[in-house]
Kinemage of the C-alpha trace (Angstrom):
@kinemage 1
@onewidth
@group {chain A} dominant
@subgroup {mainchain}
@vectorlist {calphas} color= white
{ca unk a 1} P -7.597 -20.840 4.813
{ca unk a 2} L -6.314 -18.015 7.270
{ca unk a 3} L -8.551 -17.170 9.579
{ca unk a 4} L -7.614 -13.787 11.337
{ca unk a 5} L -7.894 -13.869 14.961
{ca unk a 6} L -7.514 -11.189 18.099
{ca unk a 7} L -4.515 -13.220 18.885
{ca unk a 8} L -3.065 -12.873 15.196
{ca unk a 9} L -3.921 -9.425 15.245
{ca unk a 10} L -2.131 -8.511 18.386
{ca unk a 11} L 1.254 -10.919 16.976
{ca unk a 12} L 0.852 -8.337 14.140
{ca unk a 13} L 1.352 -5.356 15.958
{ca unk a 14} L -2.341 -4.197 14.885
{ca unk a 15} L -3.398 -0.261 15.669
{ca unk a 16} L -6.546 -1.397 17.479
{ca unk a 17} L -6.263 -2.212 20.956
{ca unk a 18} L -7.184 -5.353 22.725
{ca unk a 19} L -10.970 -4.384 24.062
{ca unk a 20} L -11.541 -2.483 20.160
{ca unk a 21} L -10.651 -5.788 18.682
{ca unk a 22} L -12.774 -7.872 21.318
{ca unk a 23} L -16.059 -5.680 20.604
{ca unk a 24} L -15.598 -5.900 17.037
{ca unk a 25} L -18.299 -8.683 15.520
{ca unk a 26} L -15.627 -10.757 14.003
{ca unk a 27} L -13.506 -10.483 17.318
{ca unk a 28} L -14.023 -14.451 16.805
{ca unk a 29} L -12.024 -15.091 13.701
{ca unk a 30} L -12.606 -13.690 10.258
{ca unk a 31} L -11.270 -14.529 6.704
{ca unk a 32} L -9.358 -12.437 4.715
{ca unk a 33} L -12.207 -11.627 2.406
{ca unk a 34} L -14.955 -11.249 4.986
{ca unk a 35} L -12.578 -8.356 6.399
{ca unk a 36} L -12.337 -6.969 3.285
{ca unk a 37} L -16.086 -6.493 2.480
{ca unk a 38} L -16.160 -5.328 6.176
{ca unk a 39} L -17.089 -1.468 5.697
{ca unk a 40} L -17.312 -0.435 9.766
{ca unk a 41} L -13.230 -1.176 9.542
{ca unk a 42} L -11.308 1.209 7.506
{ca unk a 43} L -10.517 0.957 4.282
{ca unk a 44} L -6.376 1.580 5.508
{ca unk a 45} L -7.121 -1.030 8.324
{ca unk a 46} L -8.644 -3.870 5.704
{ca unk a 47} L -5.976 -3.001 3.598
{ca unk a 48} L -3.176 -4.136 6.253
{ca unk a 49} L -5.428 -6.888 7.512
{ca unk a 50} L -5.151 -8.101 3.574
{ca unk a 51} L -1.577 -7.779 3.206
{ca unk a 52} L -0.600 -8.913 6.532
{ca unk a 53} L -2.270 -12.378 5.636
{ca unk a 54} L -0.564 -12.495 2.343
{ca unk a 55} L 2.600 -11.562 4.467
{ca unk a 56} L 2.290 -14.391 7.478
{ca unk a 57} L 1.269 -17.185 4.611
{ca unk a 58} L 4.167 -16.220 1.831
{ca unk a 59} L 6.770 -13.238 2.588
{ca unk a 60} L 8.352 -13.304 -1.003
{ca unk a 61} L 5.101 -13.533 -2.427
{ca unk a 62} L 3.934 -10.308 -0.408
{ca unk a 63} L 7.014 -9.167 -1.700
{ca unk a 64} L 6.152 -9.679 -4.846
{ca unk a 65} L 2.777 -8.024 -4.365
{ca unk a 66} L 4.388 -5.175 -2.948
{ca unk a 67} L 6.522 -4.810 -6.093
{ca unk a 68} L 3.441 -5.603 -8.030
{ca unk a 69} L 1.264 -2.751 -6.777
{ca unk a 70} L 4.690 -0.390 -6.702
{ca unk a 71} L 4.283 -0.682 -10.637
{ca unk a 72} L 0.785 0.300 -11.242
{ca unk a 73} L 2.103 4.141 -9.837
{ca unk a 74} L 5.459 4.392 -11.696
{ca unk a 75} L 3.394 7.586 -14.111
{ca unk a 76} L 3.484 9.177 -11.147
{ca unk a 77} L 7.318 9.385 -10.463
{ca unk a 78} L 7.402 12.543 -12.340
{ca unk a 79} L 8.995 12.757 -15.728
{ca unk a 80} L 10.469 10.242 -18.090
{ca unk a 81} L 13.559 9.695 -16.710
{ca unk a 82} L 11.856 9.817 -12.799
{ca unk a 83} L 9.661 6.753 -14.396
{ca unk a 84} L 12.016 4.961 -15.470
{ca unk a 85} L 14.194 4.771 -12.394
{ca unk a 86} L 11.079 3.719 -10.524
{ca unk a 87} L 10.770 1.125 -12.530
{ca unk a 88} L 14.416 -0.100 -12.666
{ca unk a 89} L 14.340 -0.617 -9.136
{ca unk a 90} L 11.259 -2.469 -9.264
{ca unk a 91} L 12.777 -4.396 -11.626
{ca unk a 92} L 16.252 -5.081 -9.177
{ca unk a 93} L 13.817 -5.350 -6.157
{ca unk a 94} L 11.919 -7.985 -8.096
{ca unk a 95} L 15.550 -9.813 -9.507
{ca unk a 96} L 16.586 -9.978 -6.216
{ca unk a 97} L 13.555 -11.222 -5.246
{ca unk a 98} L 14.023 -13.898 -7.361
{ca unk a 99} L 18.194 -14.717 -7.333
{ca unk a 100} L 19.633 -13.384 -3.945
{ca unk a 101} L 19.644 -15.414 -0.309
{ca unk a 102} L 17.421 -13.711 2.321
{ca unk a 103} L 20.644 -11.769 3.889
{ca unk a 104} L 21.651 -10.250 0.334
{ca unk a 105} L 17.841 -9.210 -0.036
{ca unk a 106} L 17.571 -7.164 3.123
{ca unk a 107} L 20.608 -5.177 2.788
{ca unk a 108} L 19.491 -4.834 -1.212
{ca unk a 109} L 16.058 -3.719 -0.160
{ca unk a 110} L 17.017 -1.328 2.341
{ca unk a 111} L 19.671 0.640 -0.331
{ca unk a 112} L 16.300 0.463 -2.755
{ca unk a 113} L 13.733 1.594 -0.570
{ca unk a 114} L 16.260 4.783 0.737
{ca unk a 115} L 17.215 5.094 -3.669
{ca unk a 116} L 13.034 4.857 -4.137
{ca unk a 117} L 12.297 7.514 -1.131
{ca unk a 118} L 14.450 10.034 -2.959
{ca unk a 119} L 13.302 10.055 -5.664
{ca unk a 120} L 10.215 9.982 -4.917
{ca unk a 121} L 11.262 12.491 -2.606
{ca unk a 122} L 12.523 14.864 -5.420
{ca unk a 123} L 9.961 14.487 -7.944
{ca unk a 124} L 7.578 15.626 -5.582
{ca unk a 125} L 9.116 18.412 -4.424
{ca unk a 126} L 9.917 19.131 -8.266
{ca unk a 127} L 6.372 18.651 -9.506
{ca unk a 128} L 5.052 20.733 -6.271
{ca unk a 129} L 7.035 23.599 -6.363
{ca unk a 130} L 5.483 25.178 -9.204
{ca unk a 131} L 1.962 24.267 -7.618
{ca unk a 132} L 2.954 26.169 -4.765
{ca unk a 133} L 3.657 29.374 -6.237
{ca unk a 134} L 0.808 29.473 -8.436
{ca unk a 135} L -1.364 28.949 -5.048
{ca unk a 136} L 0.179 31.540 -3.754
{ca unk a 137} L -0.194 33.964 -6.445
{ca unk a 138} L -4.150 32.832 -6.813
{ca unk a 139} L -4.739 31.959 -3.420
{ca unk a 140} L -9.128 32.380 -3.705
{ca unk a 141} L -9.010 30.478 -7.008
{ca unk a 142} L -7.098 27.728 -5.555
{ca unk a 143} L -8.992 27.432 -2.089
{ca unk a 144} L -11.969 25.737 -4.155
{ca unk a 145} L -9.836 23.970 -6.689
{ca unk a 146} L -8.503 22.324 -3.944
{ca unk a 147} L -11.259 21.522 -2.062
{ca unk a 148} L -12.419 19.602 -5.883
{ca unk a 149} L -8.696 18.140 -5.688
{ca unk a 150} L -9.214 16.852 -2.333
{ca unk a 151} L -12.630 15.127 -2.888
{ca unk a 152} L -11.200 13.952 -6.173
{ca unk a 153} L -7.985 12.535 -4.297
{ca unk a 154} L -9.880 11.283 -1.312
{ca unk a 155} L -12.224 9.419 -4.534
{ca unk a 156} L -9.173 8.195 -6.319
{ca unk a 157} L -7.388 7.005 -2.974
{ca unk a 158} L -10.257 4.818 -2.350
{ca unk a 159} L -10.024 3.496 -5.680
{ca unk a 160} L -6.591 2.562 -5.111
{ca unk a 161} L -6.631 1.228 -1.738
{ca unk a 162} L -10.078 -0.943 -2.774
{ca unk a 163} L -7.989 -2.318 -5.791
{ca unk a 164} L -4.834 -2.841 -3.772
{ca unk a 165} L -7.141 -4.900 -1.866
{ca unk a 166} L -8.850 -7.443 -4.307
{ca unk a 167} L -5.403 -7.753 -5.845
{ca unk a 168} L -4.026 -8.820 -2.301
{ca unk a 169} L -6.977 -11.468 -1.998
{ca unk a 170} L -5.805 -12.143 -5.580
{ca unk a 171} L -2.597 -13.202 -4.075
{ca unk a 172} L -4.365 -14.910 -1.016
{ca unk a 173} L -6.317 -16.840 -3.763
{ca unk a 174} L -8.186 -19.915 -1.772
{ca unk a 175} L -6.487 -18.693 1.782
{ca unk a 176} L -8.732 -15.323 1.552
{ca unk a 177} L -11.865 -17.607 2.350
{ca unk a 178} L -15.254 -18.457 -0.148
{ca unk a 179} L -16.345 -15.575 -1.745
């Protein structure tokens, strides 16, 4: 079982600084899962607490999580054809996964990740564009639609940050700690 420690967290690189993590009341060691039902840490910070254990246990399997998780927002890539890129690289970043030495799999991953980015990239600016103009043309009506949108995205982000999560302890399986 991994038990998360101020000295793991500071390997890690973690945001919170040495005397934050030292106050904190499992400054002493934590598992996996007690950091995740930890709600005076951020949901973003038990999220990378979560996936950073999955990480220092199994890299290709956090790989594979990250590929994973990547899928459940490919209707989001913008149209048909946008989706379906998305997913073909998740598919080649999951082959490669799979087939190609740890060498061939960097390189790989960092042409995906730049191919991903743009196109991400474009379907955003594609799907916003529109958005924009019709904000500016009903700028009152849109102030409170998007103060709804952002309490419905800030809803929905949880959601997908809290599922993220279980699926990472998923991955963690016995290593995440008792239940």
């Amino acid at each position: 079982m991994v038990i998360v420690t101020a000295k793991l967290l500071r390997s890690w690189g973690a945001c919170w600084d040495d005397d934050r993590i030292a106050a904190h009341r499992l400054a002493s060691g934590a598992t996996p899962r007690q950091i995740a039902a930890d709600e005076s840490i951020s949901i973003d910070d038990r999220l990378w607490v979560v996936t950073r254990c999955l990480w220092h246990l199994d890299e290709s399997a956090a790989r594979y999580y990250a590929i994973e998780r990547a899928r459940t927002v490919t209707h989001f890539a913008g149209d048909e054809d946008d989706q379906a890129q998305h997913a073909a690289i998740l598919n080649e970043l999951a082959r490669i996964e799979s087939e190609v030495s740890a060498d061939q799999r960097y390189a790989a991953r960092d042409t995906a990740r730049d191919a991903a980015r743009d196109a991400a990239w474009y379907a955003a600016w594609y799907a916003a564009r529109p958005a924009a103009r019709d904000a500016a043309r009903d700028a009152a009506r849109d102030a409170a639609r998007d103060a709804a949108w952002g309490a419905a995205w800030g809803a929905a982000w949880g959601a997908a940050i809290r599922e993220s999560i279980a699926a990472a302890l998923e991955w963690l399986g016995d290593e995440a700690g008792a239940p």
